[in-house]
C-alpha positions as CSV (number, residue, x, y, z in Angstrom):
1,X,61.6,164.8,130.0
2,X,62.3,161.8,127.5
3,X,60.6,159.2,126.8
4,X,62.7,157.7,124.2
5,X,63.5,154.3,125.9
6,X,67.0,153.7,124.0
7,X,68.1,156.7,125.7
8,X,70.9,156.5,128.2
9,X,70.9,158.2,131.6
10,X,73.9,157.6,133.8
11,X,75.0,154.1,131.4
12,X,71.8,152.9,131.8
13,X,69.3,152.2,128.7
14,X,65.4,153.9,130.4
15,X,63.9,151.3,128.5
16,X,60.6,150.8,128.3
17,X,59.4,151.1,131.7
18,X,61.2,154.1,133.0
19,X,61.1,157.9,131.0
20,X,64.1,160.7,131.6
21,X,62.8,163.5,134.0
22,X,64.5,166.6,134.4
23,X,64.1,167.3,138.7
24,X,63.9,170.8,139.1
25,X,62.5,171.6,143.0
26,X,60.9,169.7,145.3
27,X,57.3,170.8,146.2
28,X,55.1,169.3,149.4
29,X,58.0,168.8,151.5
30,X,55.5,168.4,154.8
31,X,53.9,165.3,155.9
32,X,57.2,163.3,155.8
33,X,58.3,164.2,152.3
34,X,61.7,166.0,152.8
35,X,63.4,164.9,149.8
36,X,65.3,161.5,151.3
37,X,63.6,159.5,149.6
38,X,65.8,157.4,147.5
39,X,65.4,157.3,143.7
40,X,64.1,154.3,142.2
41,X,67.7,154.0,140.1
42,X,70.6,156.1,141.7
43,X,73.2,157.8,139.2
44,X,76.2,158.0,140.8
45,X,76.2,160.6,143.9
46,X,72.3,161.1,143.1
47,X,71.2,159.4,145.3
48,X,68.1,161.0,147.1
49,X,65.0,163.1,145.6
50,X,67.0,165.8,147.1
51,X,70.4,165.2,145.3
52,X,68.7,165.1,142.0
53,X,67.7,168.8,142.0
54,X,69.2,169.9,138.4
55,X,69.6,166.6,137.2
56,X,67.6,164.5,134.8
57,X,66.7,161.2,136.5
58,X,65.1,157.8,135.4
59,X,61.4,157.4,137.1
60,X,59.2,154.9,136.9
61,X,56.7,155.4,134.2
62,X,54.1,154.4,135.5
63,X,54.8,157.2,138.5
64,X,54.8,160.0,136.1
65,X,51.3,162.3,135.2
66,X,51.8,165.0,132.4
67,X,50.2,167.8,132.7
68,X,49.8,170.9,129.9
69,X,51.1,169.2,126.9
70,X,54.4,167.7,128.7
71,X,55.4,170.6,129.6
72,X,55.2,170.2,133.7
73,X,55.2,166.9,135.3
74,X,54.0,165.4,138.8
75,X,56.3,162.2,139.7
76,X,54.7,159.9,142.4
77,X,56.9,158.2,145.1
């Protein structure tokens, strides 16, 4: 994860309201969650929750909760 909001992901400054997430499964995939959701800003081909496996992705900041020192992270849709 970044948080450094002059970083660039994909051409695109994060900024101040978006950090860089690294998106390495998907977990609760029941109740309607199957991993089309669309990200909140696409990079290039990634375009889904499900595309983004193995890539680091802009989220919204204020959709992210760190858990154990930044280590893990829970992203909210």
């Amino acid at each position: 994860m970044t948080t450094d909001s002059t970083r660039s992901i994909g051409g695109t400054v994060l900024g101040k309201e978006f950090v860089g997430v690294y998106v390495e499964t998907l977990e609760n995939n029941g109740n309607g969650n199957n991993g089309d959701e669309m990200l909140p800003r696409p990079l290039f081909s990634i375009k889904t929750m499900k595309d983004a496996i193995g890539f680091l992705v802009a989220w919204p900041r204020s959709h992210v909760s760190s858990l154990l020192y930044y280590r893990f992270f829970i992203l909210y849709f």
